[in-house]
C-alpha positions in Angstrom: -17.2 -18.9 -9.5 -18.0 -16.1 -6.7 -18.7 -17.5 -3.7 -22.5 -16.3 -3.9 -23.1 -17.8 -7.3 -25.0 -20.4 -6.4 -27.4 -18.2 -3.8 -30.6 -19.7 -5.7 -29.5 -23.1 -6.1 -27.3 -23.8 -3.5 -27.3 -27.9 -4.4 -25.9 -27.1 -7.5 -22.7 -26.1 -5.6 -22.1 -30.2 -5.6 -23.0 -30.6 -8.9 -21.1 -28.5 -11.3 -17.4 -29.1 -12.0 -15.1 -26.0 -11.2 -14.0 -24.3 -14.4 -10.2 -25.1 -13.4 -10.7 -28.4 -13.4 -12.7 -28.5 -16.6 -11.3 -30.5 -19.5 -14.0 -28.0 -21.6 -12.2 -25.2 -20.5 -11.3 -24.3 -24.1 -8.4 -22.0 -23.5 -5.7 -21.6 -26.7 -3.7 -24.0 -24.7 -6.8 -27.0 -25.1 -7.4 -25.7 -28.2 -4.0 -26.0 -29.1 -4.1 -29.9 -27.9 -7.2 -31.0 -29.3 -5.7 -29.7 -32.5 -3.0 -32.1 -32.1 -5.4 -35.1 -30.7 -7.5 -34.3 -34.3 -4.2 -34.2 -36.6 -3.1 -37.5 -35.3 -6.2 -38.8 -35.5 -5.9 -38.3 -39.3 -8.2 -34.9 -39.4 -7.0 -32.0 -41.8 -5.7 -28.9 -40.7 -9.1 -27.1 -41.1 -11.1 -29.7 -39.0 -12.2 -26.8 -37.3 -12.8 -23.0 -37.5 -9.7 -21.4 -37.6 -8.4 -18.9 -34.6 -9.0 -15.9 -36.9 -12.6 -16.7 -37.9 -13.6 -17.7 -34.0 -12.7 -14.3 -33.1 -14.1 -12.5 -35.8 -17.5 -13.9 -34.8 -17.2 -13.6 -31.8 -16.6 -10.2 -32.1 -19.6 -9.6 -34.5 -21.7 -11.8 -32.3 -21.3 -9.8 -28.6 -18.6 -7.0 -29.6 -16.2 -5.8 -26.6 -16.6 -6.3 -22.6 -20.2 -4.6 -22.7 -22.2 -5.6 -20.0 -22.8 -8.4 -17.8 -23.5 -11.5 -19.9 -26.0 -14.6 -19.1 -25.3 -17.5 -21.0 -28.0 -20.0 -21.5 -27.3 -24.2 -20.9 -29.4 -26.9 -21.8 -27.0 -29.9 -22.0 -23.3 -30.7 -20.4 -23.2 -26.3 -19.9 -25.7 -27.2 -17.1 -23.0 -29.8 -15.3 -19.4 -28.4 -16.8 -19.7 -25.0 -17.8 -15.7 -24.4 -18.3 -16.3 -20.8 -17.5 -16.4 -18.6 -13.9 -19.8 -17.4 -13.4 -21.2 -15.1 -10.7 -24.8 -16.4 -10.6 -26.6 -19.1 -11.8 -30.5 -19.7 -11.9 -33.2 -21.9 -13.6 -34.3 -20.8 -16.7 -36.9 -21.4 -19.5 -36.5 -20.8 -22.8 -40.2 -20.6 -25.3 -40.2 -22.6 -28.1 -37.4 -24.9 -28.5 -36.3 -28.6 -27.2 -33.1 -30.5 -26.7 -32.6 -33.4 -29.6 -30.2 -35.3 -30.5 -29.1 -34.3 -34.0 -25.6 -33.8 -34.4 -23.2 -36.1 -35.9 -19.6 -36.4 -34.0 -16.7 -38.2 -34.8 -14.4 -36.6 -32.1 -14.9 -36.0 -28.5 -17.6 -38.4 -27.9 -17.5 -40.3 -31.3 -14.9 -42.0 -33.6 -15.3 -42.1 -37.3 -16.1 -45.8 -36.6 -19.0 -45.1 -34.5 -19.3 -42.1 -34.8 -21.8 -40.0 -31.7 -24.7 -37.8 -31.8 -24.2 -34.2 -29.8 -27.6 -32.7 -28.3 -28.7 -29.5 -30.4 -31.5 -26.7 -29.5 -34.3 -27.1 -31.7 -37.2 -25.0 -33.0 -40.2 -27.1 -31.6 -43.5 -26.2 -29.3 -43.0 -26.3 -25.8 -40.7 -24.7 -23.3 -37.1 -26.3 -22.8 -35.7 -25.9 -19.1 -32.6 -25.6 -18.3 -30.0 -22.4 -16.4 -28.5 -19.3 -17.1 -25.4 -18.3 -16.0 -24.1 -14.8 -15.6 -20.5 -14.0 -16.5 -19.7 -10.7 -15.1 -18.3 -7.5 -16.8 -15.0 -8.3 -15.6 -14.8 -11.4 -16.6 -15.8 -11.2 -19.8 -12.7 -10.9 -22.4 -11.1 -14.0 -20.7 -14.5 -16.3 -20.0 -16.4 -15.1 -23.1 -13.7 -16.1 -25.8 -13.4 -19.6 -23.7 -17.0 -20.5 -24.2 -17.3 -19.1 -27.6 -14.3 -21.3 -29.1 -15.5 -24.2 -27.3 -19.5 -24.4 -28.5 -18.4 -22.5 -32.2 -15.4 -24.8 -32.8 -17.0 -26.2 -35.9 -19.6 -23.8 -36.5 -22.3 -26.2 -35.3 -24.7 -23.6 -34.0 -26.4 -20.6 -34.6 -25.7 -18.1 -31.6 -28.3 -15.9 -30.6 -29.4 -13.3 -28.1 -32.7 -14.4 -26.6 -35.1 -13.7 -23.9 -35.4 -16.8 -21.1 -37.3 -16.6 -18.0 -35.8 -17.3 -14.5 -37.6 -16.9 -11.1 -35.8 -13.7 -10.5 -37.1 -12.0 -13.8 -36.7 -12.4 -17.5 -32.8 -12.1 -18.8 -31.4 -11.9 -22.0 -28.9 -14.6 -22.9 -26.7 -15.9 -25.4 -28.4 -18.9 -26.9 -26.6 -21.8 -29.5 -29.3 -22.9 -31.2 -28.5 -25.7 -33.8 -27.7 -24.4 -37.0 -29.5 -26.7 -39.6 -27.0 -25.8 -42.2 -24.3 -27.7 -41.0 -23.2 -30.7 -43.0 -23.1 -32.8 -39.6 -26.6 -31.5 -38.7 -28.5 -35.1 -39.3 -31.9 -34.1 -38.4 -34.4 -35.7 -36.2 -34.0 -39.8 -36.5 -36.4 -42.3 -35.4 -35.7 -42.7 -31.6 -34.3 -46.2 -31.8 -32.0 -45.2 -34.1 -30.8 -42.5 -32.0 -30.7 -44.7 -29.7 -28.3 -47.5 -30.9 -25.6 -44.5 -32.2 -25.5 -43.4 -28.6 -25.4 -46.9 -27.0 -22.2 -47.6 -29.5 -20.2 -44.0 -29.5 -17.4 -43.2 -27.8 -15.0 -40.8 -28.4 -11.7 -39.1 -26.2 -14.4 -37.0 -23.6 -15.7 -40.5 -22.9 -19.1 -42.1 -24.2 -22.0 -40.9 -25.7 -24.3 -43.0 -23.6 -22.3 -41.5 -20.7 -23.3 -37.9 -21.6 -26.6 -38.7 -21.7 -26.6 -40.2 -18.5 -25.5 -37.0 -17.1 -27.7 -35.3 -18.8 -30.5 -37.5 -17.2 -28.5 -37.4 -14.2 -28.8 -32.9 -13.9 -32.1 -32.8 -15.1 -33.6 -35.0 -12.5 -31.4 -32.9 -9.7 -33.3 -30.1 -11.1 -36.9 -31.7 -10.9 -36.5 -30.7 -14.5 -39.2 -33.1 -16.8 -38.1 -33.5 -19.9 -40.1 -36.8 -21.8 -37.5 -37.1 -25.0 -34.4 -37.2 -22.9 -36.4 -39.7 -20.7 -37.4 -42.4 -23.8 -34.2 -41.8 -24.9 -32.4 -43.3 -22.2 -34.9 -46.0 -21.6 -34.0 -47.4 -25.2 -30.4 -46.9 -24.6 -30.5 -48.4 -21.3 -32.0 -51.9 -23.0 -29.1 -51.4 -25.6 -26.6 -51.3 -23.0 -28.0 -52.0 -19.6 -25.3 -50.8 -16.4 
């Protein structure tokens, strides 16, 4: 991170962990130890894409160095990116909404109970949340980071989309959920959602604790969001602190 990224939020400086001393950081090192954590864990050799298929899309996805590139967050990118960044600002992206529709059994579930990871969904509306801009020169070490940790199982569908900041419109790279996915549950009543999170718990720590900093960012950003808000209501009654 530059020493100017955070010129148009400067409380965010406090807020976000330093890339270095992210455990997201998905470098082939991590990778190579969360391939390890899975296989003793009882997960086959393919649990994930393979090394070969991440940079292929990757490659077809955003091609070489290029230019400047703004990612877009919306859940624990907004509080751990795992990437250096030069600039960071609020951003609004048309048309989709955070939900919780993903089925985990690793990093914050267990195939005993197992988690629920927050997707980008098609839906009316405007979801708020930062974009973050890797610079040119950064690019071939942060973008591959990034990429292998959000495509690790294919999960989302990567796009290049327009969001809105109070500097100007940018175009960033968006993971959208990819419906496809065997893992992709769909939309579930919200006390169901509800009692998954208040019960999964995985090696990154607990579901009900992601969502509490989820909650916990959001509000530093006097950003509203009602469904993240009910959520942890129900969850809260579940599993009061």
């Amino acid at each position: 991170m530059t020493p100017d990224a955070f010129v148009h939020l400067p409380a965010l400086r406090e807020r976000i962990t330093h890339p270095d001393a992210s455990e997201l950081r998905v470098t082939p090192e991590r990778m190579a130890a969360w391939d390890a954590r899975a296989l003793a864990l009882g997960r086959a050799a393919d649990w994930r894409q393979s090394d070969q298929q991440l940079e292929e899309s990757h490659h077809a996805m955003l091609g070489g160095a290029g230019e400047d590139l703004w990612i877009y967050a919306y859940g624990s990118l907004m509080w751990d990116p795992g990437f250096h960044f030069a600039e960071v600002r609020r951003a609004d992206l048309q048309r989709h909404q955070r939900r919780f529709l993903f089925r985990t059994e690793l990093g914050r579930g267990s195939p005993e109970h197992p988690g629920l990871m927050l997707s980008l969904e098609p839906g009316e509306g405007t979801c708020s949340g930062l974009a973050f801009r890797i610079p040119r020169a950064l690019r071939p070490v942060e973008s591959p980071c990034l990429w292998r940790r959000e495509m690790i199982r294919g999960s989302y569908r990567p796009a290049l989309l327009d969001v809105h900041t109070p500097q100007g419109k940018v175009v960033a790279l968006v993971f959208a959920a990819n419906p496809a996915h065997p893992d992709h549950v769909g939309e579930l009543p919200l006390h169901e959602t509800a009692a998954i999170i208040a019960k999964a718990a995985g090696f990154l720590g607990s579901n009900r604790q992601y969502l509490d900093q989820l909650a916990s960012q959001l509000q530093g950003l006097d950003i509203e969001d009602g469904y993240v808000t009910r959520l942890l209501r129900q969850v809260e009654r579940l599993t009061p602190v």
